[in-house]
N, C-alpha and C positions, 0 to 999 in steps of 0.2 A: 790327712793332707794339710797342709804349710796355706795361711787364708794370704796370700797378697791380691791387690789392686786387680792382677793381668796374669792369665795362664797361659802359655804356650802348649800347644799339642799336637804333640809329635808321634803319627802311628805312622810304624813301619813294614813293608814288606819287601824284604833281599834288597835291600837299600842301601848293600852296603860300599858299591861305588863311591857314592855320592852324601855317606855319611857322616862324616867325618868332617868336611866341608859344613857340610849343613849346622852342625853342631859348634862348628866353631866358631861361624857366626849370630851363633845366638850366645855366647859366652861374651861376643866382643860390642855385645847392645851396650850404645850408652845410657839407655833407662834398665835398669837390672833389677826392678823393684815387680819382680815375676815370677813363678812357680812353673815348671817344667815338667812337663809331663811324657813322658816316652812309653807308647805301648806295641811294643814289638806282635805282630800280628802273623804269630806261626812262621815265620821266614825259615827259611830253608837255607840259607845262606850263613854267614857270620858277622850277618846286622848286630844279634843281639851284644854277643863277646866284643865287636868294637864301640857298643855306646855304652857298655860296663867298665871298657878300657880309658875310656876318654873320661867319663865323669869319675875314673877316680885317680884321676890325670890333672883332675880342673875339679880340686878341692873346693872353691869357693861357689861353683856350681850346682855340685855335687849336694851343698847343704842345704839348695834349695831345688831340688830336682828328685824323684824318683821314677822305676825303672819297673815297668808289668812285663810279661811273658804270656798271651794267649798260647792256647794250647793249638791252635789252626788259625788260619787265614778265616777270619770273620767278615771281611769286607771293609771298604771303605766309611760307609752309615754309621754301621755299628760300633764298630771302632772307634769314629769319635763320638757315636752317644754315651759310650761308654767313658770316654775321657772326661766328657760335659758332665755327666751324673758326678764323678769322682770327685771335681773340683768347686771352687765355691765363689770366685771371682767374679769382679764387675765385670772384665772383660775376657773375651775366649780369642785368644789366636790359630788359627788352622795350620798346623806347616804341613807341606808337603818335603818328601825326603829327599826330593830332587830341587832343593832350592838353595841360594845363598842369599843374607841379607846383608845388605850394608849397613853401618854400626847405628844409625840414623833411624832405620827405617818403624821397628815397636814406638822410640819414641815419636814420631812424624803421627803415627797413628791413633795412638793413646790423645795427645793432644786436639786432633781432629776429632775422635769421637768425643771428648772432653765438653768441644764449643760449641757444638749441632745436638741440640735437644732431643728432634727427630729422627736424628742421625741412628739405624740401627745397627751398620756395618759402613767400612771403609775398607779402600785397598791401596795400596799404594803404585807406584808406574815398575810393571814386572817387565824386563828386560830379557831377550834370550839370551839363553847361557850356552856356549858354545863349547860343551861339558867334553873334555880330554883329560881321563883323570891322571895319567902318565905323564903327560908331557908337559900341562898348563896348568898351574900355582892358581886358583881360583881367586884370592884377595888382587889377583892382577885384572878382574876383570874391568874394573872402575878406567883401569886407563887403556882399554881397547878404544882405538881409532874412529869404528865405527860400529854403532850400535842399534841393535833392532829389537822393536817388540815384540813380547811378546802375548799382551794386555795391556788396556787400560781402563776395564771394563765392560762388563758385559752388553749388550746391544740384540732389540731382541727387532726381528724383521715383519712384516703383515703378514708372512708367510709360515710366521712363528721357528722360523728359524733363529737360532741365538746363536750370536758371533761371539767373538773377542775383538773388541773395536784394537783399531790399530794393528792388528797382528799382521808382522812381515815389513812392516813400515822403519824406516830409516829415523832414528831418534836426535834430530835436530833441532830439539826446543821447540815445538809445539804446543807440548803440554806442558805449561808450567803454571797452571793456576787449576784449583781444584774445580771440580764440576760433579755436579749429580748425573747417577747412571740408574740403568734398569736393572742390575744387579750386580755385585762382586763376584769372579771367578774364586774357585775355591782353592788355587794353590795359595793363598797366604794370604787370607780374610782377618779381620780382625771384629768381632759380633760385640754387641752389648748383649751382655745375659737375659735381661727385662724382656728384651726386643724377642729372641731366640726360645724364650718359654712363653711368648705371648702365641707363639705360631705352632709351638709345640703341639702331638697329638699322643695319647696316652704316652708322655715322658721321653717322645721320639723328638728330637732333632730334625734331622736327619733321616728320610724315609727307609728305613730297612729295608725294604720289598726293592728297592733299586740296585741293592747290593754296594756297586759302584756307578760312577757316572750319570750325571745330568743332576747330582742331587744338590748341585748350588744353582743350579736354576731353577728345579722348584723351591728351596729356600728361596730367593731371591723373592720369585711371583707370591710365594706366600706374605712377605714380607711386607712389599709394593702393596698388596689389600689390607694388612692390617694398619697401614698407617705410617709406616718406619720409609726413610729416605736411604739408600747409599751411594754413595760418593766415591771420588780419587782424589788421592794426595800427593799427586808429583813428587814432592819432597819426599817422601820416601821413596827407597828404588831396592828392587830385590830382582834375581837372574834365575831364571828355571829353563831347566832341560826338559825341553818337550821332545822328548824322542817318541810319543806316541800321537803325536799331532797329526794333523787331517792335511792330506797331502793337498799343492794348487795344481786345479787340472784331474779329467777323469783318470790320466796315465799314472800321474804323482800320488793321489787316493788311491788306488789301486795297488799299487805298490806297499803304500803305508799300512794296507787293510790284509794283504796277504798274509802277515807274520804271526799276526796277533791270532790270541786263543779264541776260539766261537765264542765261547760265554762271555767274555767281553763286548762281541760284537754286538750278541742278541741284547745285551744289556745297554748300550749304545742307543741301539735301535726303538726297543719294549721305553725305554723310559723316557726317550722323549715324547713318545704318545702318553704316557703315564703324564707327566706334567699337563698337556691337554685337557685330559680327561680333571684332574684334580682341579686345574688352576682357569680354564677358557670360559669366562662367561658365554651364555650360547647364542646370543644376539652380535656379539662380537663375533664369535665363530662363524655364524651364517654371515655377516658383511662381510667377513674375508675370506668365505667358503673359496672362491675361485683361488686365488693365490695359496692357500693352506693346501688344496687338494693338488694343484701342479706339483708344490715342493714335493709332497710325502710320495705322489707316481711314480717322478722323476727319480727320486730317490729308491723305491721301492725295482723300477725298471733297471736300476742301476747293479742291486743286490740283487737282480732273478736272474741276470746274466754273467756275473763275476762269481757271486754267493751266494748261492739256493739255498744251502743249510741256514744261514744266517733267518731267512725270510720263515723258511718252517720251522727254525726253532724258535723265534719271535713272536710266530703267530698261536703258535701254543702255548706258550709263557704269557701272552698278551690273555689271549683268552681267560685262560686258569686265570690272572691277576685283574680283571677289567671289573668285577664285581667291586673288590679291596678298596681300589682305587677310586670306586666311584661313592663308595659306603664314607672315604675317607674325604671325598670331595664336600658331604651331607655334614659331615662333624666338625669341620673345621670352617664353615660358615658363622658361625658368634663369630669366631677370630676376625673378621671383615671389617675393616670400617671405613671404607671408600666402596662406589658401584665398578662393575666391573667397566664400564663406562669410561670409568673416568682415567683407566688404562692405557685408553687407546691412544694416547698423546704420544706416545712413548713407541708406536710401529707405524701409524700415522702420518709422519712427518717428514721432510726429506732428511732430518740432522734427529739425531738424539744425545741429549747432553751438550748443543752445542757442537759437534762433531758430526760430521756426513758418516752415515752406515753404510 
């Protein structure tokens, strides 16, 4: 692998709507001083033949870019642990395959992580993408009329619920100075390496045992105890298509949860108690036992009447994994160097970041 500055990392699965796109806006970064990584993760589809067609389309890319082929769908975790071991750079960018960036945005963030010392991750203001691959040229979205988030930041609740601040909200200049958050969302993070092997556990990232989802929220809390701050950087801006977003409204979630495969669901569900278990100081947990325990009822009431499978297959994945996780909660204590105490600023308060949750 090719040592620059900043890696980009790009894992794919059936991505390939929204590929092509994505890729062209990383060709059109005006900081280009980065290594590109693409690991096609078993796609079924014809991801892999279009980003073999592009990068030897976009020769100048192509010489600092290569192209893996897993044999199956490994998951989201593994996938980029496996991009992270591959490369050797100061900084790791996450892309998600349903993203566009504007030309701005690597260098907005390279620069942010550059001046904050502490800084262990940044993200910049993610924008929804109102993804029609047919009909709407993507480099048009910069001059859409009206624009909504779709992040600006993670935001975690007393109830231990973690939002996406802003999401749904009308983008009229709010945000335009940076501010620290309680985590980056993981479609287009940008890590310091240092930071990202400080929280590491035998050579993992990224928790495997999560598969997919929820794993930039426990990076995040892990992150938050060892020390590392992250941030948002307005100035950059990038559009992602959340076609699998969390509907508003029991009727709209409902909706949005029907489609989707179980094992996503159960994996949804299993790991955001996984983060609990790894990341909750217990003194903490008991002060906000009341609000913790309504959320996960309500939640749990919610899935015994829509989705019974989801709950039995959760509770049996939860179980098998609840040892893992708690063995993993034991080893990754040296990594700490704040009390879990000192946490609690960050669900405590009516604003986090400066910003009402």
């Amino acid at each position: 692998m090719q040592r620059q500055p900043t890696s980009i990392h790009l894992v794919v699965y059936n991505g390939a709507p929204w590929l092509g796109w994505c890729l062209e806006s990383v060709a059109r970064q005006t900081y280009q001083d980065f290594f590109l990584l693409i690991i096609d993760n078993g796609s079924i589809d014809n991801s892999y033949t279009l980003a073999q067609e592009f990068l030897a389309n976009n020769p100048t890319l192509s010489a600092r870019a290569r192209l893996v082929r897993n044999k199956q769908n490994i998951g989201f975790a593994r996938g980029h642990n496996q991009a992270i071991a591959w490369t050797e750079s100061d900084y790791v960018l996450i892309l998600n395959q349903d993203v566009y960036l504007l030309p701005d945005y690597l260098k907005q963030l390279v620069k942010s992580l550059s001046n904050q010392e502490r800084a262990g991750a940044v993200s910049g203001k993610i924008l929804t993408w109102p993804f029609n691959g047919e009909t709407f040229h993507a480099s048009e979205l910069s001059k859409l009329p009206k624009n909504y988030f779709d992040s600006v930041g993670l935001a975690i609740k007393r109830s231990r619920r973690v939002v996406n601040m802003a999401q749904g909200e009308q983008d009229t200049g709010q945000y335009r100075q940076s501010f620290r958050v309680f985590g980056v969302p993981g479609t287009v993070p940008l890590y310091r390496r240092p930071a990202l092997q400080a929280v590491s556990l035998a050579g993992e990232i990224f928790d495997e045992d999560f598969v997919s989802y929820k794993e930039d929220v426990d990076l995040a809390w892990r992150l938050n105890l060892a020390g590392y701050e992250s941030w948002l950087e307005p100035k950059a801006v990038a559009y992602h298509d959340r076609s699998l977003a969390h509907g508003r409204g029991l009727r709209q979630e409902y909706k949005k949860r029907k489609g989707r495969p179980h094992d996503l669901k159960v994996y949804s569900w299993v790991n955001h108690l996984a983060v609990l278990i790894k990341n909750d100081g217990f003194i903490n947990f008991w002060r906000d036992f009341p609000w913790i325990v309504t959320h996960e009822l309500a939640k749990a009431c919610f899935l015994l009447v829509t989705d019974p499978i989801t709950i039995f297959k959760g509770k049996l994945r939860l179980l098998r994994l609840a040892p893992r996780f708690y063995k993993k909660r034991r080893a990754l204590k040296p990594t700490h160097k704040i009390k879990y105490r000192e946490l609690r600023h960050w669900w405590s308060q009516a604003k986090v970041g400066g910003r009402q949750v």
